[in-house]
C-alpha positions in Angstrom: 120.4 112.4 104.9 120.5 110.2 102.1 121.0 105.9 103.8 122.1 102.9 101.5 120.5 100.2 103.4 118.8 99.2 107.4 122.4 99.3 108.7 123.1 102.5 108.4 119.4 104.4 108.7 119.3 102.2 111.9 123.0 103.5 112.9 121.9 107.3 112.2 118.8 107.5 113.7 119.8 105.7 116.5 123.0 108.0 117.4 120.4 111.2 116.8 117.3 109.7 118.5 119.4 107.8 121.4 121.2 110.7 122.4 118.9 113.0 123.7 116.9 113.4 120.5 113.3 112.5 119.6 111.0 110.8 116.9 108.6 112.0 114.5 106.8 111.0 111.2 108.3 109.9 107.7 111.9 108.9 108.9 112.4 112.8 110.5 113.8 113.5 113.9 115.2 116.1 116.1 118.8 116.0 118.0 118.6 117.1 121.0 119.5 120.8 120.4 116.5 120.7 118.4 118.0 120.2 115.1 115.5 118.2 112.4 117.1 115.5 110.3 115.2 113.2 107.5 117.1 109.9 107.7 116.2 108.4 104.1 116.8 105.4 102.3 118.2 105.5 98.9 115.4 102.7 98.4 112.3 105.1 99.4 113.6 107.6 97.0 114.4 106.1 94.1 111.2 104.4 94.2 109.2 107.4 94.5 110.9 109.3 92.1 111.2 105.9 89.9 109.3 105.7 86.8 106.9 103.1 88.3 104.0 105.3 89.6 102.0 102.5 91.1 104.9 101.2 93.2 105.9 104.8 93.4 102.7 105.6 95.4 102.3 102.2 97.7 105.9 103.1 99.1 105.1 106.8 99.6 101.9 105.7 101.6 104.0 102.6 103.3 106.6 105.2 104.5 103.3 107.5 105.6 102.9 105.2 108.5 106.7 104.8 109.8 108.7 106.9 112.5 112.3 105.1 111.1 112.3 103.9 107.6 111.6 100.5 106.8 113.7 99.5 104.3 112.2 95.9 104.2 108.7 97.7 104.4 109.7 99.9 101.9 111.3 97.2 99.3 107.5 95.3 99.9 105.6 98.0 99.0 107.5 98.6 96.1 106.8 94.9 94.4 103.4 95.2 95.6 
């Protein structure tokens, strides 16, 4: 599920995660009926399908380490 900024990854994840769901890796989770859901910036892909391969691979390996997407994380990796 495509995001277009914190506000509303944050509001997503937190109404799958906070009602009965659970966490995992690279902005995915589960509902609580077991359902899996990638909650992903616009940011995180457009930079990693961007034309920039450097910045391209810092934000694929920044978003490596999340649970929830970063978006400030993200945006950092991205300028380098």
């Amino acid at each position: 599920m495509a995001t277009e900024d914190q506000a509303e990854t944050d509001r997503l994840w937190n109404a799958i995660v906070g009602n009965g769901g659970r966490e995992s890796a690279c902005g995915w989770c589960k509902d609580k009926w077991g359902v899996s859901w990638q909650i992903t910036p616009r940011v995180l892909t457009d930079t990693v399908n961007g034309p920039d391969r450097a910045a391209a691979k810092r934000a694929f390996e920044a978003m490596l380490e999340m649970t929830k997407i970063d978006v400030a994380r993200i945006e950092a990796a991205r300028r380098g």
